[in-house]
N, C-alpha and C positions, 0 to 999 in steps of 0.2 A: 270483125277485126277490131272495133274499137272495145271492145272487152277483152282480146286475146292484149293490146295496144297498154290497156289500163292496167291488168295484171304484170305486164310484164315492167311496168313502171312500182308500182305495189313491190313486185319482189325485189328490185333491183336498190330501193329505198330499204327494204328490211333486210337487205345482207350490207348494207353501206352503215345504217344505223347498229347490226352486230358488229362489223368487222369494226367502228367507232368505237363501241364498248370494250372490247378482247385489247385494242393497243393505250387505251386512256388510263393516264396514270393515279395514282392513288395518293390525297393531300395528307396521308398519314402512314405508318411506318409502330409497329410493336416490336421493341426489341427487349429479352430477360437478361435482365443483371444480376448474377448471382453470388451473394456476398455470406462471408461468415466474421464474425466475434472473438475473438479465442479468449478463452478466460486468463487475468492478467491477475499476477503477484508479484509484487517488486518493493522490494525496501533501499531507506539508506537511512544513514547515521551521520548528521550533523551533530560533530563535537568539540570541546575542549576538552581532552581526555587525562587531565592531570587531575590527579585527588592527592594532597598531601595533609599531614600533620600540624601543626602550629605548635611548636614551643610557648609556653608559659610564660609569661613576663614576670611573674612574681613566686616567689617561693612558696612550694605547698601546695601548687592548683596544678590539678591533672591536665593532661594533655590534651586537645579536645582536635578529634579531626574536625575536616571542614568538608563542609557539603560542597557538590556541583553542580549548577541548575543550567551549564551552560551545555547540554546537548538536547537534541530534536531528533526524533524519528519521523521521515517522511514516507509515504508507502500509497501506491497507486494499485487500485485493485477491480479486476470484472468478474463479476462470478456468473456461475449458472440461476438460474430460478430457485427459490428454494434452497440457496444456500449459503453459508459464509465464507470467508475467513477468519485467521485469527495469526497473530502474532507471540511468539516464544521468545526467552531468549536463557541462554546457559553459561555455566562457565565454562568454556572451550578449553583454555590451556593455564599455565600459569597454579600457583598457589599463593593464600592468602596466608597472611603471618598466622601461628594457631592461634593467638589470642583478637584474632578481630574476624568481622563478618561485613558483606554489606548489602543495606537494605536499598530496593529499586521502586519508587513513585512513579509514575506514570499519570501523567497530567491530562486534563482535559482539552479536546480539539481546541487549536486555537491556528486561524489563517486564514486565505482566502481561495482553496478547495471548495471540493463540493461532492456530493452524494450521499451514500450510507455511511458516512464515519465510522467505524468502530468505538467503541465503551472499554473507556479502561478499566483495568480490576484495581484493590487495593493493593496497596501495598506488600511487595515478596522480600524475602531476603534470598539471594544468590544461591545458585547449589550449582552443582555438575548437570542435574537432572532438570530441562526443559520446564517453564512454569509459564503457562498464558499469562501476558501482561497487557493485552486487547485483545476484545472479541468483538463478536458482530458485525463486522467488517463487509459491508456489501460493494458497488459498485460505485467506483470513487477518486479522487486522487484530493492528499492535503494540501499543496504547493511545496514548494522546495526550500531548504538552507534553513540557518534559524528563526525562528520564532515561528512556526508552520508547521503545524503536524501538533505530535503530543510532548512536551517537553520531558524529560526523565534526569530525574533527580535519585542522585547517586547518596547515601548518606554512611558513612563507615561506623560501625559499631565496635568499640573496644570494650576488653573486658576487664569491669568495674574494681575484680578483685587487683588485678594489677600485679599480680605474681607472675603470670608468664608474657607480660608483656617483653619483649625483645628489642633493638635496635634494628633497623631494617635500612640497608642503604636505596632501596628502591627494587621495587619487584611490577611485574609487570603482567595481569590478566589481558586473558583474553576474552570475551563475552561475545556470543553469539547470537543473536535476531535471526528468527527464521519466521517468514509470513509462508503457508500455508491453509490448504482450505482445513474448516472444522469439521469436517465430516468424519 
């Protein structure tokens, strides 16, 4: 008896010590969080958008436009692996008197952004048809408003002979920025 005594004590400890185990809670917990990226393209245009002429003060001396160095492109950007963006811009609407043209500068980064900046190109002169004025543009943002981003200088070309230069009471383009990937 005291064997059938001691088993039955044996088993009654190994089903208390399982059934302890099966309700005993667990000091930790895995849970998946599943997240995505989405690739990000956004621009804007910090400007003063006036470009005029200057009159001569003296007799005999041409007319000389004047440059404008006060606008900023700022533009935040994520790309995939392995790939860019790039930034365009066009003339949208608007016409230019026939005798002028104008050329577009594209400044180096300056602000307190961060990532893959894009590389500006040289200098373009304006057309209807799209022309890269930054490339390389990885994952990034330059900060916002003036003095952030690339500054873009406007400079108006008149033409020298000055035969078909015209009187123009104000005419008004429109220029389009378009950030898209390079691919």
């Amino acid at each position: 008896m005291n064997i059938s005594k001691n088993l039955l004590i044996v088993f009654v400890a190994v089903i208390m010590l399982h059934g302890n185990n099966s309700v005993a809670q667990s000091n930790t917990a895995v849970s998946n969080l599943n997240f995505s990226i989405p690739p990000v393209a956004i621009l804007a245009i910090e400007t003063d958008n006036t470009i005029s002429f200057s009159s001569p003060s003296q007799v005999g001396v041409v007319i000389t436009p004047e440059s404008s160095k006060n606008s900023w492109i700022n533009y935040s950007s994520v790309v995939n692996s392995g790939t860019s963006n790039k930034i365009t811009v066009n003339i949208s609407s608007g016409q230019l008197p026939e005798s002028t043209s104008i050329k577009l500068m594209t400044g180096n980064y300056v602000g307190d952004g961060a990532g893959n900046l894009g590389t500006p190109v040289s200098e373009i002169t304006l057309s209807e048809s799209p022309q890269d004025i930054i490339t390389n543009i990885g994952s990034c943002y330059t900060g916002t408003g003036l003095l952030k981003g690339h500054q873009l200088t406007y400079s108006w070309i008149v033409d020298k002979n000055y035969s078909n230069n015209e009187s123009d009471s104000g005419n008004v383009i429109a220029l389009t920025y378009t950030i898209l990937s390079s691919e």
